[in-house]
C-alpha positions as CSV (number, residue, x, y, z in Angstrom):
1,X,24.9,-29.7,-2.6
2,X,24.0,-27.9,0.7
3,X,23.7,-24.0,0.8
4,X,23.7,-24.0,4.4
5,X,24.6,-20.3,5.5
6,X,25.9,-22.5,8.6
7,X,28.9,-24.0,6.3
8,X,29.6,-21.2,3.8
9,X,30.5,-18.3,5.2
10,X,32.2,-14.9,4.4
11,X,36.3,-14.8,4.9
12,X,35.6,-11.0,5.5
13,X,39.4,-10.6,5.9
14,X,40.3,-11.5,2.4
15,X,36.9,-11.7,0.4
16,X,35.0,-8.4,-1.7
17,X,32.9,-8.9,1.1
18,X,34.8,-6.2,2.9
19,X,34.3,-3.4,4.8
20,X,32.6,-6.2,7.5
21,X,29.2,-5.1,8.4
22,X,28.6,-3.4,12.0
23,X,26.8,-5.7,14.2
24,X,23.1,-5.3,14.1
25,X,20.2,-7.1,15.6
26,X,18.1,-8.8,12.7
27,X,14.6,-8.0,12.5
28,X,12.2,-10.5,13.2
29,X,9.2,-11.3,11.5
30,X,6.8,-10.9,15.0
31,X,8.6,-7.3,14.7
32,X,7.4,-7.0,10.9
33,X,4.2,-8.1,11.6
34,X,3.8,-5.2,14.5
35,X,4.4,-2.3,12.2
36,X,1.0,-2.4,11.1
37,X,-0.3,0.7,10.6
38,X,3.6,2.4,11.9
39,X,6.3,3.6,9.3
40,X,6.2,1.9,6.3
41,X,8.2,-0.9,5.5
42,X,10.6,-1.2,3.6
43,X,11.8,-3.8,1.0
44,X,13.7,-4.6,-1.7
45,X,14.8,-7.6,-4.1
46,X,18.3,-9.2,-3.8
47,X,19.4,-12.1,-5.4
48,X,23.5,-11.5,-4.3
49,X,25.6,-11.4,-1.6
50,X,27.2,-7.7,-2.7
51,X,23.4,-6.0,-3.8
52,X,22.6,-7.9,-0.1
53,X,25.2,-5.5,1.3
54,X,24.3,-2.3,0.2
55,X,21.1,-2.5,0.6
56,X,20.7,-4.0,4.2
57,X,20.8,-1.0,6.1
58,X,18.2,0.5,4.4
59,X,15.9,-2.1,4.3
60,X,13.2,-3.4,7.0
61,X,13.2,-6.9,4.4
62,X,15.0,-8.6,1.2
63,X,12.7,-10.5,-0.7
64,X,14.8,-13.7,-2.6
65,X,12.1,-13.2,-5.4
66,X,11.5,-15.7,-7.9
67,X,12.0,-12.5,-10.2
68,X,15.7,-13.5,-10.4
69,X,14.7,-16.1,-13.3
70,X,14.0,-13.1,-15.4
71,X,16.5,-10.4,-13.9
72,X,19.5,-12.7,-13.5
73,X,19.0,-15.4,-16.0
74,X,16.9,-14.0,-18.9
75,X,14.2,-16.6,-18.5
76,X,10.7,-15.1,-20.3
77,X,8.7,-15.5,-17.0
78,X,9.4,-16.9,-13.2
79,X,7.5,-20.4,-13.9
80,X,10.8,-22.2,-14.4
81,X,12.6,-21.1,-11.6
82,X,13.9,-24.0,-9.4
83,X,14.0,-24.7,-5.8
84,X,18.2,-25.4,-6.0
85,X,18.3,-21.6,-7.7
86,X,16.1,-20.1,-4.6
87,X,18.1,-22.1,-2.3
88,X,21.6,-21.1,-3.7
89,X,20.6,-17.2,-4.0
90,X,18.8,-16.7,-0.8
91,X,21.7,-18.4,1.4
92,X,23.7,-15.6,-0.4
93,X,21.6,-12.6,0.5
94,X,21.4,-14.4,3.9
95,X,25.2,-14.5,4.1
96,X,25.1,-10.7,2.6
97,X,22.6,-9.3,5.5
98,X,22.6,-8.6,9.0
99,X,20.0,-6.2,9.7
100,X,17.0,-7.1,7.3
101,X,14.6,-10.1,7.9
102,X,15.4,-12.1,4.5
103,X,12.1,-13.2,2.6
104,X,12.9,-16.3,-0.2
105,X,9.8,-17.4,-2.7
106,X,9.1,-20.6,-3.1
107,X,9.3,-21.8,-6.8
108,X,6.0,-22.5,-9.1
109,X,5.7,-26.6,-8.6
110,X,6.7,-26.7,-4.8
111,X,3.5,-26.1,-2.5
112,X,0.6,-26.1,-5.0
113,X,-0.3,-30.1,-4.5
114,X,-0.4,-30.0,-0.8
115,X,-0.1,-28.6,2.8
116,X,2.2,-31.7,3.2
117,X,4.6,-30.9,0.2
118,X,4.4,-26.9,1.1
119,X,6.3,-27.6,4.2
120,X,8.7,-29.9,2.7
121,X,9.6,-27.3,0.3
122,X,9.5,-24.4,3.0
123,X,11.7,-26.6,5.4
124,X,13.7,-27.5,2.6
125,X,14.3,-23.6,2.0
126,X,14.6,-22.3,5.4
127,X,17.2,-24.7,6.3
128,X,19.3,-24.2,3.0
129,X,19.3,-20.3,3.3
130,X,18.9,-19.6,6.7
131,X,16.3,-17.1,5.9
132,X,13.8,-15.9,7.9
133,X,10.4,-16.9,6.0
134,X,9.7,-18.0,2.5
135,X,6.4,-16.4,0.3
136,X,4.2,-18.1,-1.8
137,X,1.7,-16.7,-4.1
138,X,-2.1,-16.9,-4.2
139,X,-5.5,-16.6,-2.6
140,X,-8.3,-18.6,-0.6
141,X,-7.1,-22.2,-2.4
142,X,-3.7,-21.7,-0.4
143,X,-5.3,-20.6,2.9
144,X,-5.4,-23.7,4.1
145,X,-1.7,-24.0,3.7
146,X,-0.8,-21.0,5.0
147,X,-2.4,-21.9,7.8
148,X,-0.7,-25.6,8.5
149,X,3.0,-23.9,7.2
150,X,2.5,-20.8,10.3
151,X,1.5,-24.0,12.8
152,X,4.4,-26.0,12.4
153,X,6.6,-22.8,12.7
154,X,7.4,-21.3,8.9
155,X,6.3,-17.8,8.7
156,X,4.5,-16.9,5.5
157,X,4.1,-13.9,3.3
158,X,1.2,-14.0,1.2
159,X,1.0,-12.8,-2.6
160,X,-2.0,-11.4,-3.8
161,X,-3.4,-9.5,-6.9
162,X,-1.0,-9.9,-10.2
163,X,0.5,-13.4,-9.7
164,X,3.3,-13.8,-11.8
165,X,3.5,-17.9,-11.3
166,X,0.0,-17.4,-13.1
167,X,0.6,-15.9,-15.9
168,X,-0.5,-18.4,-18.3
169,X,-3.6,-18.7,-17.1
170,X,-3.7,-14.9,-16.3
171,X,-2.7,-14.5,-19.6
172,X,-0.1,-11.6,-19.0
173,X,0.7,-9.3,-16.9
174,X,-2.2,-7.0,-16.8
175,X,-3.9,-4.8,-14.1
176,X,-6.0,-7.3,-12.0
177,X,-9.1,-6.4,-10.5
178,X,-10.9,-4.5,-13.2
179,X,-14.2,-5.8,-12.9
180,X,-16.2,-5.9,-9.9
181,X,-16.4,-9.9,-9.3
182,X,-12.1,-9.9,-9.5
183,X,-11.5,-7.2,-7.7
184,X,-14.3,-9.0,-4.7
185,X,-12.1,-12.3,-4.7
186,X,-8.9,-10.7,-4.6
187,X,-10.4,-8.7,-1.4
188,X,-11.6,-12.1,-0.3
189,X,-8.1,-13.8,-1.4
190,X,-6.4,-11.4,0.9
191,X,-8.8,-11.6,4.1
192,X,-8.5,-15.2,3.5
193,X,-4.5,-15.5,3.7
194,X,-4.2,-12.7,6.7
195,X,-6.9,-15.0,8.4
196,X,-4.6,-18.4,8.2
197,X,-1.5,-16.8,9.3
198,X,0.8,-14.8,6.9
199,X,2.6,-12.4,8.9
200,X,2.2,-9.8,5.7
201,X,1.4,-9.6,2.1
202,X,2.3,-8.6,-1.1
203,X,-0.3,-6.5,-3.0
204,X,0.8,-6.6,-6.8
205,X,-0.4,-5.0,-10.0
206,X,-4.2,-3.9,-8.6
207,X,-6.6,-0.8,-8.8
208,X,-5.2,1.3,-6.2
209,X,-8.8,1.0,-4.1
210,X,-8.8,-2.6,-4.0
211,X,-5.3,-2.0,-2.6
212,X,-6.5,0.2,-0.1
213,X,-9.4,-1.5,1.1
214,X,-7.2,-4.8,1.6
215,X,-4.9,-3.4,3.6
216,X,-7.7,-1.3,5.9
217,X,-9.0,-5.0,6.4
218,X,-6.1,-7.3,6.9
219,X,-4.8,-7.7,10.3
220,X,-1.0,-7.9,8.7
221,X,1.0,-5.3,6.8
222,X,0.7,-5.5,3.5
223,X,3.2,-4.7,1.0
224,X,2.7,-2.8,-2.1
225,X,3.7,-3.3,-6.1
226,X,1.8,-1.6,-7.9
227,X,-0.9,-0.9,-5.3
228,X,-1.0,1.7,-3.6
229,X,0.9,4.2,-1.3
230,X,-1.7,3.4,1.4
231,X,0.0,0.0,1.9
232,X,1.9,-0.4,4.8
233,X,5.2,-0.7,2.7
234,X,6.4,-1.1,-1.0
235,X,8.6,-3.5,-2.6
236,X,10.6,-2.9,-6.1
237,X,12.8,-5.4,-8.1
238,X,16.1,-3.4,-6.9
239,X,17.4,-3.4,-10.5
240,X,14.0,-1.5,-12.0
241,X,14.7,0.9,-9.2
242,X,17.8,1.4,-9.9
243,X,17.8,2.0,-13.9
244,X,19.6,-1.0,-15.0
245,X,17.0,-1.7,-17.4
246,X,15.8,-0.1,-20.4
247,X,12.0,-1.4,-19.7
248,X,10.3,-1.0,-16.7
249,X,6.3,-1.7,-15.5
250,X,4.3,1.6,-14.9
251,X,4.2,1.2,-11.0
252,X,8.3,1.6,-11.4
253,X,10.1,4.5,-10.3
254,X,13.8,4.9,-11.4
255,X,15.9,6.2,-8.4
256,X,18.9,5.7,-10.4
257,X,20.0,5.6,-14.0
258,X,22.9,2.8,-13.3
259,X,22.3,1.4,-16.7
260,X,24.1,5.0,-18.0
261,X,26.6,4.4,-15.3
262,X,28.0,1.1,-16.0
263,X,27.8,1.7,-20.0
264,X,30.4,4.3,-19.3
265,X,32.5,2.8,-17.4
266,X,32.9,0.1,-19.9
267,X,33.4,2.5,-22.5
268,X,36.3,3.7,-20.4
269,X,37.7,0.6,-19.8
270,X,37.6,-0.9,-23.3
271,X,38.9,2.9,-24.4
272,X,41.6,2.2,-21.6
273,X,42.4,-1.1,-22.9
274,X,42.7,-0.3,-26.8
275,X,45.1,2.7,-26.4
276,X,47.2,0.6,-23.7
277,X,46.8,3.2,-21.1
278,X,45.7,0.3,-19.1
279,X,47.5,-1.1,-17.0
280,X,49.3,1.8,-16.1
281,X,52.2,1.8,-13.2
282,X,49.7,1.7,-10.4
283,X,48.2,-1.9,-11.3
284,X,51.3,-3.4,-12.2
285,X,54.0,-5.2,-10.2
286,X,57.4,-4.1,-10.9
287,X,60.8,-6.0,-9.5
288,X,62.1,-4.7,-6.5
289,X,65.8,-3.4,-6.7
């Protein structure tokens, strides 16, 4: 089933989608890639059309993340997210967005074999969502596909550091670049991927001074998790940012304790519910006359 932003599109009139957005020009990833060294960037996670609407104005990029395997459906780690999931979600923050450039990951299994299957999958995901580039994760291995994927016309973000897709043979989710031979290749891993292309990269889960020489080094802006506030921007899973869940990685900051917020809202509700004071008059239709 296609995705294609092109054929499924908001009745703003009738939908939740309203208020319509206000016009704005998207930006572009050769407009990313020049705030090098300007304000920080800003991005965020969004996996949904409505969390694609209220954050859009504030954002300089969504990121589609993988991360949605373990936020949205409970899955114990991103490794068996699919490309029809990335596809379906990022055509909706695509459809939910008008200002940010939109970021999708491409799933563990879908450009690890080859330059030739990467830009299968990266077609495959760019026409499906309509999004603006896709990110893959790793070092100096993937260079090479970075490289033929940025020739052929698909923008990349890199991933370097803490790569989630490799966490069984990472073994976790630990700080990387503890010793002084790791945190040397993920310097080199980084140098490497700015060098074949990616327009910008995401710096996850390192000692801040590996963070900070990388991004003094690489030509693109890179984007910090758990790096460094050097970097040239920061990223957050929205819904650690916000509160919405009870455990959070060190390198999170709650800006929001939504969790609280919905909790009582429910408790209202089912309160509302039990002692029949819902519906009251104003949600009910009544004959006329």
């Amino acid at each position: 089933m296609s995705t294609t932003s092109k054929t499924l599109t908001l009745d703003t009139s009738t939908s939740r989608a309203n208020p319509t957005p206000k016009p704005m020009k998207r930006l572009t990833v050769p407009r990313i890639r020049r705030r090098k060294g300007e304000e920080p960037l800003v991005m965020l996670t969004a996996y949904t059309v409505r969390m694609a609407q209220l954050l859009d104005p504030h954002c300089d990029m969504l990121l589609v993340g993988d991360s949605l395997g373990q936020v949205i459906y409970g899955l114990p780690h991103t490794v068996a997210v699919t490309m029809d999931l990335m596809c379906a979600h990022g055509a909706a923050v695509v459809r939910g967005s008008y200002h940010a450039a939109v970021v999708v990951d491409m799933p563990f299994g879908s450009y690890e074999a080859s330059p030739e299957q990467a830009f299968e999958s990266a077609a495959h995901l760019l026409k499906e969502t309509g999004a603006a580039a896709v990110k893959l994760e790793g070092g100096k291995v993937l260079a090479p596909t970075i490289e033929f994927l940025t020739k052929r016309g698909i923008p990349v973000m890199a991933h370097v550091g803490l790569t989630p897709q490799a966490v069984n043979i990472l073994g976790g989710y630990g700080v990387r670049g503890k010793s002084d031979e790791e945190a040397k290749s993920i310097v080199e891993d980084a140098i490497a991927t700015s060098q074949a292309g990616a327009f910008a990269m995401v710096i996850e889960g390192v000692l801040e001074p590996i963070a900070i020489e990388i991004t003094k080094k690489v030509a693109c802006p890179t984007i910090g998790i758990g790096a460094s506030a050097e970097c040239d921007g920061q990223v957050l899973v929205t819904e650690d940012m916000l509160g919405l869940f009870e455990r959070t990685p060190k390198f999170v900051k709650k800006f929001g304790t939504m969790a609280d917020n919905v909790e009582d809202a429910v408790k209202e509700y089912a309160k509302g519910v039990r002692d029949r004071s819902f519906p009251g008059p104003e949600q009910l239709y009544q004959p006329k006359g």
